[in-house]
N, C-alpha and C positions, 0 to 999 in steps of 0.2 A: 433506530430512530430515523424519521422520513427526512430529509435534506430538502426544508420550504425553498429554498434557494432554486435547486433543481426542480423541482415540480413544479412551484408556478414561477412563470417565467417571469415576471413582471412585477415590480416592485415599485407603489404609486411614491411620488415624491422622490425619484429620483433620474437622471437623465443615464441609462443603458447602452445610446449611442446607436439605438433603434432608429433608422427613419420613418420620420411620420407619413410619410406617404404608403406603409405597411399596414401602420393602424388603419388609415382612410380607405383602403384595401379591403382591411380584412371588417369595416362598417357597412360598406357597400357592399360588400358580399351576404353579412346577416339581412341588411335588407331585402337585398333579391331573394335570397332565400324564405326570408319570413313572407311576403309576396307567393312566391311556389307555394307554398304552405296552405296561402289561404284558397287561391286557385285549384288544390290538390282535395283540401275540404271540400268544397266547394261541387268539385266534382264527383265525389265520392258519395254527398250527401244526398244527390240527383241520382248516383246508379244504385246505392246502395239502400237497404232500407236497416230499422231493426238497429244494433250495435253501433252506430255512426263515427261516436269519439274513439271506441275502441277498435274500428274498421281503419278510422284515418291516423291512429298514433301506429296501425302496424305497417301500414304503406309506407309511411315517415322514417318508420326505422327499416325501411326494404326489407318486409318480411316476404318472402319469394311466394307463398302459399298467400299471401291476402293481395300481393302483388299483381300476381296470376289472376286471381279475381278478379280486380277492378279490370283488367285487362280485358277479359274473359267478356265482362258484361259491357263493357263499353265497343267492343269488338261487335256486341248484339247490335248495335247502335249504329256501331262506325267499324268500316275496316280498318284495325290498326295496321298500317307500314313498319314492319319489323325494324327498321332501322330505328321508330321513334321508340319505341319498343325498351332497345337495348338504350338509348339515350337516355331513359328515364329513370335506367336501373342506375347505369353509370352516375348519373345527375345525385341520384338518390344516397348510392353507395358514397359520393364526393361531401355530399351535404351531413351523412350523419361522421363520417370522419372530420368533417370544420367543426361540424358541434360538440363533438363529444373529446375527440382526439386533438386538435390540428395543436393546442400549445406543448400537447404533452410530445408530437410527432414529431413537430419542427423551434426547433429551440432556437427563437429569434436575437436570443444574445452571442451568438457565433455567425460567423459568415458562411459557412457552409447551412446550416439551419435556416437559415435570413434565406437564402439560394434556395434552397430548397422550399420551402416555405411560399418562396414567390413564385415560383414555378408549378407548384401544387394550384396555387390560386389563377395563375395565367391558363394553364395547360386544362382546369376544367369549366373557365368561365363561355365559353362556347356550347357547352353542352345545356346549361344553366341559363345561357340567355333564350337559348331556341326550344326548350320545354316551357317554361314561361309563360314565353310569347307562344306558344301553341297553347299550350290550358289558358291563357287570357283570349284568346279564340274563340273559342270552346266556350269560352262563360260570356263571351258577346256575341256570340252567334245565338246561344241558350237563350240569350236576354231581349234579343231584337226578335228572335222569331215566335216568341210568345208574349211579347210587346207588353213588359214589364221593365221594361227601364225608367231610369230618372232621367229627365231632361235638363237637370241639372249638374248630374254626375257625367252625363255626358258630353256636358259643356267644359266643366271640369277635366274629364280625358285627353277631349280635344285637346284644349289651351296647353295643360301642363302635362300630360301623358303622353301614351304611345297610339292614341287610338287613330290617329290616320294610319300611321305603317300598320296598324292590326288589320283594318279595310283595304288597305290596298294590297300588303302581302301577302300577310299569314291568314285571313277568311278565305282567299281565294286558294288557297294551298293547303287546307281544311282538305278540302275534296283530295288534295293527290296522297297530306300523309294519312287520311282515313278512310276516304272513298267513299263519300258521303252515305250512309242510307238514310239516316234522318240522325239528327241530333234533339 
């Protein structure tokens, strides 16, 4: 018989002696992630034609053959910079382990788990923040230079988003990790 206790970590209605600042961790993490996700779609549904949901659920779980692809055809577009490359695989391989694994991995009712656990999350949010903000590029670069934006979403960006650091950063660093040919 399976030991509930053991496999799910977390038992509602009672205090574990988890700190909260792990849950709030590990909420800001699904969000940025769910974020990659939609930037990932996004881009997929511009290079890709034909199968789209099923194009973009194989890059999500790092299928290395549809990975390659998207790579492939946006490489047609843009020189990809190997380094982002492997970032994306890294990011990807990190994301489907938080989704699918991270309670079963890191057993936050121990301190060594909790340790672990946090460091799992520290040790990949760098990779996670800087694909991101590269695909969120990518999709305002896409959106400005075929002047199909909302001038209201991008009021919205401005005020509560990233969209200054996107203009000032990461569009002008477009060209060095892709090397511009057109997007």
């Amino acid at each position: 018989m399976v030991d509930l206790q053991k496999t799910h970590a977390f038992k509602p209605g009672t205090n574990q002696d988890i700190p909260e600042e792990i849950f709030a961790e590990i909420g800001c993490r699904l969000i940025l992630l769910q974020d990659l996700e939609m930037f990932i779609a996004f881009t997929a549904k511009v290079v890709f034609s034909g199968e789209v949901q099923k194009t973009i659920d194989a890059i999500l779980n790092a299928d290395n053959k549809t990975l390659g692809q998207l790579m492939n055809l946006l490489r047609k577009r843009v020189n990809v910079d190997e380094t982002f490359d492997e970032r994306l695989k890294r990011t990807l391989k990190a994301r489907n382990l938080f989704v699918h694994e991270f309670s079963h991995e890191y057993d936050l009712r121990t301190k060594t788990g909790l340790q672990q656990g946090i460091k799992f999350l520290l040790n990949t949010m760098d990779d996670l923040e800087e694909v991101t903000k590269v695909m969120k590029a990518l999709f305002v670069s896409f959106v400005k230079e075929r002047e199909i934006g909302d001038s209201e979403l991008e009021q919205y960006w401005r005020k509560y988003g990233d969209l200054d650091e996107l203009e000032s950063k990461y569009i002008p660093k477009l060209s060095k990790i892709f090397d511009k040919k057109s997007l």
